[in-house]
ZAKE-298382 format. One record per residue (C-alpha): z, x, y; residue in one letter; residue number from 1. Coordinates in steps of 0.001 Angstrom, whole numbers, plus 524288, in hexadecimal, padded with zeros to 5 digits. Layout:
<pts>
{pt {Z,X,Y},'a',NUM}
...
</pts>
This chain:
<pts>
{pt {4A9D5,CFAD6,49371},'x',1}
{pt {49E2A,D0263,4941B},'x',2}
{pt {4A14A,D07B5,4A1C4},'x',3}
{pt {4AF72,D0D9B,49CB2},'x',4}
{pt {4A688,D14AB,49136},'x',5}
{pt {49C3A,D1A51,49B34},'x',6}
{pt {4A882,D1F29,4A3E6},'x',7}
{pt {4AFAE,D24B0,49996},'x',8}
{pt {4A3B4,D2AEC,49466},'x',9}
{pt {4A776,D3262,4A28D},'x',10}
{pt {49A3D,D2C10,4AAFF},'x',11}
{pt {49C63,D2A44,4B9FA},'x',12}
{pt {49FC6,D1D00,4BDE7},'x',13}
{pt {49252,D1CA1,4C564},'x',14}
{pt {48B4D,D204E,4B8CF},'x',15}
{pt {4926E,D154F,4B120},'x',16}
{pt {48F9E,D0C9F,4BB82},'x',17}
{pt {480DE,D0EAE,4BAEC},'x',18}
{pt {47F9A,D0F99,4AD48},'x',19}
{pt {4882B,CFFDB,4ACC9},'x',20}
{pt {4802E,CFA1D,4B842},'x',21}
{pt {48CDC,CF78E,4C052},'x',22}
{pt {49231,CFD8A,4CD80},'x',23}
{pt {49B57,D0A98,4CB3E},'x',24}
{pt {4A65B,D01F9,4D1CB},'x',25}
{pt {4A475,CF8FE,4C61C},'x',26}
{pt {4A40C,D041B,4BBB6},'x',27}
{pt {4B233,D07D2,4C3BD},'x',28}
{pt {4B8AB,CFAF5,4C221},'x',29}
{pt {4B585,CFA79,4B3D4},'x',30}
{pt {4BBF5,D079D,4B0F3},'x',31}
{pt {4C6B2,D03D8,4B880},'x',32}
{pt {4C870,CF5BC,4B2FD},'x',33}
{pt {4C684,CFB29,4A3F9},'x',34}
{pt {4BA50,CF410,49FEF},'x',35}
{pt {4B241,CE862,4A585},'x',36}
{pt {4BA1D,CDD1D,4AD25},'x',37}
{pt {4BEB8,CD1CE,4A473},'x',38}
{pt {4B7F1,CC58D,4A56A},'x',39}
{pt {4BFC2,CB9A0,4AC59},'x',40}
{pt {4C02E,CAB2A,4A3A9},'x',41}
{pt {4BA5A,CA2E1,4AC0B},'x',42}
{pt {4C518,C9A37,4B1CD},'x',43}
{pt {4BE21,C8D33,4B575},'x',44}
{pt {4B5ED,C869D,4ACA2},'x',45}
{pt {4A71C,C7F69,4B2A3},'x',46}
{pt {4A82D,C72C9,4B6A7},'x',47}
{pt {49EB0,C6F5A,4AA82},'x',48}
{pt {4A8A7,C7340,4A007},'x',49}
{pt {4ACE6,C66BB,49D47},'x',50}
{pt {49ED4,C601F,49C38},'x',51}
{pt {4985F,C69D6,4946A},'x',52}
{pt {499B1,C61E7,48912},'x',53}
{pt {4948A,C5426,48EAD},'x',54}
{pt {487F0,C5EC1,4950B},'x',55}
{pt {48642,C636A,48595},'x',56}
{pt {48523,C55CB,4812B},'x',57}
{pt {479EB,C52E0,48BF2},'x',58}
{pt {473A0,C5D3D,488F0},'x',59}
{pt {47391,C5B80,479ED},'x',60}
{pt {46F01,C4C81,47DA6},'x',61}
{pt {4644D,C52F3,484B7},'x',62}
{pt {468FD,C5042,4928F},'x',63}
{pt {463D3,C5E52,497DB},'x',64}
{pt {4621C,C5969,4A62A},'x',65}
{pt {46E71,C5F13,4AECD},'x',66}
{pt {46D58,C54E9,4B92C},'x',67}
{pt {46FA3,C48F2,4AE12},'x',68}
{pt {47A39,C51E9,4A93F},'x',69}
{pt {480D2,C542F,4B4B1},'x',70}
{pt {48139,C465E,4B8A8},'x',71}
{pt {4874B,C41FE,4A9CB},'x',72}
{pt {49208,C4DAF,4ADDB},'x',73}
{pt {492F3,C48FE,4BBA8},'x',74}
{pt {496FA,C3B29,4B598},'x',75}
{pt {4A16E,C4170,4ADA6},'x',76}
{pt {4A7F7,C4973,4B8D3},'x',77}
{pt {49F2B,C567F,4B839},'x',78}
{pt {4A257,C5B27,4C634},'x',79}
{pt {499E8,C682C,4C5D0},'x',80}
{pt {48CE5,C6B4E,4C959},'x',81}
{pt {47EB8,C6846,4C476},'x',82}
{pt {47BE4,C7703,4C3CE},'x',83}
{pt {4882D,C7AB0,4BAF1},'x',84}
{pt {482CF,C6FB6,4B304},'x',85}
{pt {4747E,C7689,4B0FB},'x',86}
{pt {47922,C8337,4AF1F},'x',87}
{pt {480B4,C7D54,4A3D1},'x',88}
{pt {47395,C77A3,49F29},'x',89}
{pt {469F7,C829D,4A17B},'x',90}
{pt {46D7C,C8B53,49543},'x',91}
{pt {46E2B,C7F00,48D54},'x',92}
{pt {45F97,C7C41,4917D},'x',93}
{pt {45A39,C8636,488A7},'x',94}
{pt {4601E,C817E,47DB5},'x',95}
{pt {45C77,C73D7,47B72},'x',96}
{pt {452C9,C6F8F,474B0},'x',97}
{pt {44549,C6E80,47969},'x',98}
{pt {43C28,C6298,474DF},'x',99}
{pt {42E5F,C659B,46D26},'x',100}
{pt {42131,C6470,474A0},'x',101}
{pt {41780,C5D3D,46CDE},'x',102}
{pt {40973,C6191,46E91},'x',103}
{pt {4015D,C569C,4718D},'x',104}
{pt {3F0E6,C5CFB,46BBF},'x',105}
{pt {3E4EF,C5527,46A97},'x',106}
{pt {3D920,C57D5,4661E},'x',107}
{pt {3CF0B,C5E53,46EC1},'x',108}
{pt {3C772,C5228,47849},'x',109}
{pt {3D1FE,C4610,47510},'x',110}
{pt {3D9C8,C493D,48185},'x',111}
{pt {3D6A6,C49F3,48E71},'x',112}
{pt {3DDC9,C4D18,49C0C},'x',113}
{pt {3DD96,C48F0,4A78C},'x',114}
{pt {3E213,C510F,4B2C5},'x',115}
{pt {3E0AB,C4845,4C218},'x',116}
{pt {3E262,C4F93,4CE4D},'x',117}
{pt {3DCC0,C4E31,4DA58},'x',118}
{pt {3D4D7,C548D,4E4C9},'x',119}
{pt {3D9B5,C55FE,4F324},'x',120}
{pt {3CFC3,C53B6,4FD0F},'x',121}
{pt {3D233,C54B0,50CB4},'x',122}
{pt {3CD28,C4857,50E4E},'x',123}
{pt {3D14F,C397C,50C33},'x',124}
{pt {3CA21,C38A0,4FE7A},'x',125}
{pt {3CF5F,C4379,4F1B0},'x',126}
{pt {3C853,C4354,4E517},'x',127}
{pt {3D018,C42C6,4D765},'x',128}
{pt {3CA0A,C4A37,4CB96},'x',129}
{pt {3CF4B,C4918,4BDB9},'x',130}
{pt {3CE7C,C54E4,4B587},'x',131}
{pt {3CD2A,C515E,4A5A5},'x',132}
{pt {3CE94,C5BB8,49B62},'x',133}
{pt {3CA7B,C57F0,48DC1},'x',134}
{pt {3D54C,C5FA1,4878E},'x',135}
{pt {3CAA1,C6741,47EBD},'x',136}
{pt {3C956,C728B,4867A},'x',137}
{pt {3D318,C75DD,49111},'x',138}
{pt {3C7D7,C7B12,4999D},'x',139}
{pt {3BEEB,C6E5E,49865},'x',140}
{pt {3C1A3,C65F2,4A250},'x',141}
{pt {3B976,C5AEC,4A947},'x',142}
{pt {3BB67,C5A91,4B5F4},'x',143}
{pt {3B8F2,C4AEA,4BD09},'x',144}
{pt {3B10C,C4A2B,4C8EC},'x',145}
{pt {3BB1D,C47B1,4D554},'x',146}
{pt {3B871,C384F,4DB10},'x',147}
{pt {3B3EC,C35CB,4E6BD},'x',148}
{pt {3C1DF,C2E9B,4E9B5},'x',149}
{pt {3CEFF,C2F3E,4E618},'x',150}
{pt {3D70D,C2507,4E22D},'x',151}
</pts>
């Protein structure tokens, strides 16, 4: 529509064309055809048309995982694919409903952590050292002295 206003406004097809963002050829064709190409229905349906209710339902119940999905399909004749399946379920993703974090505070020196790792040596023999933070301070830690063997 808006390339049959620029031409009979009397611009050069190559001017229409750059203004649109299409090829002059294109710009041609529309002229020609009267406006912009109708759209064609879509003749076959997906393959998930007819479980789209039964994948609703799992998802209201909370069943978000496509693989457990796909297998309840699979067991009532779904012959399609796993990946039709999730791009069904991606959009849907962002919609449900996401479950509450609680905070878990204390008060500053009644918890302690513990962090274990252990220290690589080229030898037979590595030393383990435990790193405990008093959670008063994130920046006050006490640091163990490594044993002389590791268990």
């Amino acid at each position: 529509m808006m390339i049959q206003v620029l031409a009979q406004r009397g611009l050069y097809l190559c001017d229409i064309a750059t203004q649109v963002g299409v090829h002059p050829r294109t710009v041609r064709r529309a002229l020609a055809r009267g406006g912009a190409p109708a759209l064609r229905p879509n003749r076959r349906g997906s393959r998930l048309d007819p479980y789209r209710a039964d994948i609703d339902r799992l998802l209201a119940e909370g069943v978000w995982n496509a693989v457990v999905i796909f297998r309840e399909l699979q067991a009532k004749g779904y012959t399609g694919q796993l990946s039709i399946l999730r791009d069904y379920i991606r959009p849907k993703r962002a919609l449900r409903v996401r479950r509450a974090t609680m905070r878990f505070e204390t008060a500053p020196g009644q918890q302690l952590q513990s962090d274990w790792g252990e220290q690589a040596r080229m030898g037979w023999m590595g030393s383990g050292f435990v790193i405990l933070t008093i959670c008063l301070h994130p920046h006050f830690r006490l640091p163990c002295p490594p044993r002389s063997s590791f268990m």
